[in-house]
C-alpha positions in Angstrom: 8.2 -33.0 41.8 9.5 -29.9 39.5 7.6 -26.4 41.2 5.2 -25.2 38.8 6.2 -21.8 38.1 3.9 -18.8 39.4 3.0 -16.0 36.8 4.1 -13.1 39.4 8.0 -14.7 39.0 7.2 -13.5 35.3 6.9 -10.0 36.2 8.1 -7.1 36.6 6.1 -4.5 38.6 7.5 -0.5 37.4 6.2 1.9 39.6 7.1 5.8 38.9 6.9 7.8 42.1 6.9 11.7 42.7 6.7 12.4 46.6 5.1 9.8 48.0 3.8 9.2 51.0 3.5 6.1 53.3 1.1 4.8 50.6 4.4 3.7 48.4 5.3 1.7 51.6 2.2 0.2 52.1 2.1 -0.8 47.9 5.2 -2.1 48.3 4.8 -4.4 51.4 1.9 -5.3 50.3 2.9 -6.6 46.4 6.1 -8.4 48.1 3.8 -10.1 50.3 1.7 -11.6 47.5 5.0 -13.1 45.8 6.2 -10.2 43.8 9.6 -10.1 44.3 10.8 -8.1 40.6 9.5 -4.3 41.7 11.3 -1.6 39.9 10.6 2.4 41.2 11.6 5.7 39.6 12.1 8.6 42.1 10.6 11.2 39.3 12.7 14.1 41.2 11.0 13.9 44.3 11.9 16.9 46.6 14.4 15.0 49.3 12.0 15.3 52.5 10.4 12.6 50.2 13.9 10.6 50.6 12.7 8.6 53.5 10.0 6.7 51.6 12.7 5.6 48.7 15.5 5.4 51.8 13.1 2.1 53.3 12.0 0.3 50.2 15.8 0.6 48.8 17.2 -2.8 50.4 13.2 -4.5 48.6 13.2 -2.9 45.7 15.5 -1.8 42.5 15.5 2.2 42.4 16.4 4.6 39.9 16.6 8.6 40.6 16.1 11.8 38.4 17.8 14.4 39.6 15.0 16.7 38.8 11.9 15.8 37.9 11.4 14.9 34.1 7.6 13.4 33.7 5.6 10.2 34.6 6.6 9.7 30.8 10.1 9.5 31.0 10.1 8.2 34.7 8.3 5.0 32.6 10.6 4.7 30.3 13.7 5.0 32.5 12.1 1.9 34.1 11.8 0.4 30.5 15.8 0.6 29.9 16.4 -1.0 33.3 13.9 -3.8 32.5 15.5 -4.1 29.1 18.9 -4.2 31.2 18.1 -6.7 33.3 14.8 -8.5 32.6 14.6 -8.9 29.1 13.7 -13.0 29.7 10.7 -12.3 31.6 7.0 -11.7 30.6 6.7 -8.2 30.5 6.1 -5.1 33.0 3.1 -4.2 34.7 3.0 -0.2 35.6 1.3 0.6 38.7 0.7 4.2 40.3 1.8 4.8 43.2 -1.1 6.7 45.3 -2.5 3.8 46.3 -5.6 3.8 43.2 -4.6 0.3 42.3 -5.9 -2.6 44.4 -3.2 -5.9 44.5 -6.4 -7.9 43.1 -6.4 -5.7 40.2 -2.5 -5.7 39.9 -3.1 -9.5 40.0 -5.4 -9.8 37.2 -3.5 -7.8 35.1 -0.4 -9.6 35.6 -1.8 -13.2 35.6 -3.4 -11.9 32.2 -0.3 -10.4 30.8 1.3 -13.8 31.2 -1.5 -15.7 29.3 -1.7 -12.9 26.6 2.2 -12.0 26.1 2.0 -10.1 22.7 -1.1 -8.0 23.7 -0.9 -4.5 25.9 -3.3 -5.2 28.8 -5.0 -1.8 30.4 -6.5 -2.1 33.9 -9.6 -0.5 33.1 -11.8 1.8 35.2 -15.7 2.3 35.5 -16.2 6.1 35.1 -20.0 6.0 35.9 -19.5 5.1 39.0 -20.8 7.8 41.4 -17.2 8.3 43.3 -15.5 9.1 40.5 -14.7 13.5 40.7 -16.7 15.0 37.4 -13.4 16.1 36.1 -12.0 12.6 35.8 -15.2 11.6 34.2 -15.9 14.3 31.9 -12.0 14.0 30.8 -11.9 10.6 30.1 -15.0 10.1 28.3 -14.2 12.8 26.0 -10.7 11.6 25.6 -12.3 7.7 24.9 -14.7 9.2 22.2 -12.0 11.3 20.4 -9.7 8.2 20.5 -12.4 5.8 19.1 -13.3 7.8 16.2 -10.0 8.7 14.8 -8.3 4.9 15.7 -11.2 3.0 15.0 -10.4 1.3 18.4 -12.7 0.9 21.6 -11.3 1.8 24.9 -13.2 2.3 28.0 -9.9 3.8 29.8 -7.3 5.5 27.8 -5.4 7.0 30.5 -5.5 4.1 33.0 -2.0 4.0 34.5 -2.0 -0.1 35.3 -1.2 -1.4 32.3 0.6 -4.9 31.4 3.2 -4.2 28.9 4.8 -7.9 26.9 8.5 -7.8 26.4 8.5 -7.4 22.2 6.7 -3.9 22.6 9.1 -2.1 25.5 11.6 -1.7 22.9 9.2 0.0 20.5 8.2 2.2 23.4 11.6 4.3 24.4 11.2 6.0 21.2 7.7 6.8 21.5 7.5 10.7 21.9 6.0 12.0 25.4 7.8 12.8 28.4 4.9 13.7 30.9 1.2 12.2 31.5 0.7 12.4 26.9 3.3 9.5 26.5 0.1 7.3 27.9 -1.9 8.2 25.3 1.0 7.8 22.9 1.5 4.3 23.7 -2.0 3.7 22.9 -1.4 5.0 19.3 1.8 3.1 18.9 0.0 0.0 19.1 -2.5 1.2 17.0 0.0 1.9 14.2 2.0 -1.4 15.2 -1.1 -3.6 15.1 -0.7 -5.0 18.6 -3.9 -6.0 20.4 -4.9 -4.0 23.4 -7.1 -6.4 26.0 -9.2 -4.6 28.7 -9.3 -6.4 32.3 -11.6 -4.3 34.7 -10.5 -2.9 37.8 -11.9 -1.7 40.7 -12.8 2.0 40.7 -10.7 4.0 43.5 -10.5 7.7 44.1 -9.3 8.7 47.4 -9.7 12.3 48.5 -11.2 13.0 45.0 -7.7 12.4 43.6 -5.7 15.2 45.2 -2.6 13.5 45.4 -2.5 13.2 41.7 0.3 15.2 40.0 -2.0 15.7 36.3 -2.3 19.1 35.4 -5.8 19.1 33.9 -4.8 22.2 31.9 -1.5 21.6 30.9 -1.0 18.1 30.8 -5.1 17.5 28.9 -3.5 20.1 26.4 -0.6 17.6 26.0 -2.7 14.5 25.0 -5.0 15.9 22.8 -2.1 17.3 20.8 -1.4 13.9 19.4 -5.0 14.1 18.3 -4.6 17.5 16.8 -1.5 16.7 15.2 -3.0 13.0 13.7 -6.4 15.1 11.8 -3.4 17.7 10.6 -1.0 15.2 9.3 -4.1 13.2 7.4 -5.4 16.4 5.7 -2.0 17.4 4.2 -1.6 14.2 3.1 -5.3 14.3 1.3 -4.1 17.5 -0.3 -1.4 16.4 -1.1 -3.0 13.6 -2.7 -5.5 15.8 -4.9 -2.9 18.7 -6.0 -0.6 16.2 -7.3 -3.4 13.8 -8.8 -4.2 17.4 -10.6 -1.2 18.4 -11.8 -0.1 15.2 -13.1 -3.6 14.7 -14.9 -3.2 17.9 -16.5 0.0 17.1 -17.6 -1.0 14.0 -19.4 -4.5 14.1 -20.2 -3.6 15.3 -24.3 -0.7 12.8 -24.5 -1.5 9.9 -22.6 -4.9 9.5 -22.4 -6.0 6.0 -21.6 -3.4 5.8 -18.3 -4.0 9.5 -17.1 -5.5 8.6 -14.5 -4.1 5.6 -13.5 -0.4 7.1 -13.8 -1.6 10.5 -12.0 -3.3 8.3 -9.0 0.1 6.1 -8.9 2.4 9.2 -8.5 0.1 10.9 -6.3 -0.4 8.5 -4.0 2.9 7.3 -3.4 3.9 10.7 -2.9 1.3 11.7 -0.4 1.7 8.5 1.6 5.1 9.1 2.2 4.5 12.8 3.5 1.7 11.3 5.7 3.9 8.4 6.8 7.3 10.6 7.4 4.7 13.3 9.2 3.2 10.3 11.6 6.5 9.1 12.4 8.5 12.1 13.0 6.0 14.3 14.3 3.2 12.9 15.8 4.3 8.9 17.1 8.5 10.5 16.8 9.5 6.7 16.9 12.7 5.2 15.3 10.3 1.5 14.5 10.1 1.2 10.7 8.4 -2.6 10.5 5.1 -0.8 10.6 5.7 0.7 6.9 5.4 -2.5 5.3 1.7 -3.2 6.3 1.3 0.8 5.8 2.1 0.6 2.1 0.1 -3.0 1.7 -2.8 -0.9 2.7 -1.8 2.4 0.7 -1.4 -0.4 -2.5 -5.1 -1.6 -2.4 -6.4 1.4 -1.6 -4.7 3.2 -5.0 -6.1 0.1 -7.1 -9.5 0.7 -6.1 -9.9 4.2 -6.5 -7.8 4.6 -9.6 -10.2 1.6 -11.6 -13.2 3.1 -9.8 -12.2 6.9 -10.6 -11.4 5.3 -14.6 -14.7 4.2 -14.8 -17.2 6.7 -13.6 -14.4 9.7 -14.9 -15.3 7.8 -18.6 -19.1 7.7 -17.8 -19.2 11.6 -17.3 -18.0 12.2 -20.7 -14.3 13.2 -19.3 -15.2 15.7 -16.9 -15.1 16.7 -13.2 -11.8 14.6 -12.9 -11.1 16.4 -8.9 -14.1 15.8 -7.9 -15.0 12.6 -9.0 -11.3 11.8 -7.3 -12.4 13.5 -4.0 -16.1 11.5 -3.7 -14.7 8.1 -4.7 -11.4 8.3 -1.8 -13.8 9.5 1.2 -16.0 6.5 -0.2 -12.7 4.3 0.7 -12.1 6.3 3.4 -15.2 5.3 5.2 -15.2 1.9 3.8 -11.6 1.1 5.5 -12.7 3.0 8.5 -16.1 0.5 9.1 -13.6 -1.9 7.8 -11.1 -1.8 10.5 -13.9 -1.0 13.6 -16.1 -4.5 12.9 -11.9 -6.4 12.8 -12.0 -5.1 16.1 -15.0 -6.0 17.6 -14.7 -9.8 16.0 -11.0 -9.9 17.8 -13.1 -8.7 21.1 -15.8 -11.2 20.5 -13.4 -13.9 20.0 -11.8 -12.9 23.2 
């Protein structure tokens, strides 16, 4: 009879390391020993009394070294380019930590899900109400999940859960993603957000040993890093509503005594177009800095509907005001939309859940 093939054989298990300790052993034995056999570790520039823990898993495992150390971000991605490399055929990667937080029952789950979901990004997902988890982690990530909900429209109980299930189409998208340290986490989250690919939530077990200590987050530094990408998302979308209103002004102005009946729909046209290519050239080269261009296609679809319905809806009550407050009429009627498209996008979201 032909042998059925196993789901961990469609794996690869990435796990970015700075100094260890025998924990990295133990994670190790223990994932070979429940039929992994495709483990990939980045030495992140571990100091080289840490050599002896890389020195025993070497003849197991696939290793890659930084010479110095250059960020859980780009430790990932230095896994990604040997997965790309080498594994391109399988299933996908699943990330794992490497301080011992992440059960094999929960790196099961994940795994066995990626391979029944292969387009969507699976996150491991934590309980932070549980009374062992250390108030900073809580108080962190619960800000972090609300500040990511509102402005993506997306729920997410864990946004900076590092066992995630990645499928093979999105790895590629993700070595130009910007973020080199603990942000690029949060980054990929957006990424997928702007690239329309599900995110699936499996739970996990809760683990916090010694109140995290051996973690290597910098809960100044490295929280100022990830809500930067917030920071910089509210920024790019208000320069591009400004945008939007100077040049829907100007144009109007220039118009309104020689074209009369298509002033506004020629002024919303040429504003639009021009303020949703600032906003998209500012999202992709600022805030997401990725080379993926697919993404602009359902972008404008969106940017297209959205013009059509303001411009008509702008015509109508701009005509029922006896041609006046042309700005603000403009302003009122596109945070209408706005809000409509936000609601819009939140209740997709929670039918794709409730079909899950």
């Amino acid at each position: 009879k032909e042998k059925k093939m196993d789901y961990k054989d469609e794996i690869v298990i990435l796990i970015p390391s700075l100094n260890p300790d025998n924990r990295l052993i133990n994670l190790v034995e223990e994932l070979i020993a429940n039929g992994f056999k495709n483990i990939i570790i980045v030495n992140d520039g571990s100091s080289v009394e840490y050599n002896k823990y890389f020195d025993k898993l070497k003849e197991k495992t696939t290793i890659l070294y930084h010479a110095v150390n250059l960020g859980k971000g780009r430790a990932l991605k230095t896994g990604f380019n040997e997965y790309l490399r080498k594994y391109s055929k399988k299933c996908g990667i699943v990330t794992v930590d490497s301080d011992g937080q992440h059960k094999i029952e929960d790196i099961k789950k994940v795994s066995k899900r990626l391979v029944e979901e292969k387009d969507k990004l699976i996150l491991g997902s934590r309980n932070f109400d549980l009374s062992n988890v250390p108030f900073k982690s809580k108080f962190g990530n619960k800000i972090t999940r609300i500040i990511f909900g509102f402005l993506t429209g997306l729920k997410v109980s864990d946004t900076q859960t590092g066992l995630r299930g990645i499928p093979t189409k999105y790895i590629s998208k993700l070595m130009n993603v910007s973020g080199e340290r603990f942000e690029f986490e949060m980054n990929m989250l957006m990424e997928a957000k702007e690239n329309n690919i599900d995110i699936m939530e499996e739970t996990i077990e809760t683990v916090y040993i010694e109140e995290n200590k051996s973690s290597h987050f910098n809960p100044l530094k490295d929280s100022l890093k990830i809500y930067a990408i917030f920071v910089k998302y509210i920024l790019s979308s208000i320069i591009s509503f400004v945008v939007d209103i100077v040049i829907y002004k100007i144009v109007f102005d220039l118009l309104i005594n020689n074209l009369a009946n298509y002033t506004i729909i020629i002024s919303t046209i040429i504003a639009r177009i021009i303020s949703s290519l600032v906003n998209y050239r500012i999202n992709k080269n600022t805030v997401f800095k990725t080379s993926n261009n697919k993404s602009i296609i359902k972008y404008y679809i969106l940017c297209f509907i959205q013009m059509i319905v303001s411009a008509i809806l702008v015509e109508i009550i701009y005509n029922l005001f006896n041609r006046n407050y042309e700005v603000l009429i403009k302003l009122v009627i596109d945070s209408i939309i706005f809000l409509i498209n936000f609601k819009v996008q939140k209740k997709r979201k929670k039918k794709k859940e409730e079909i899950k």
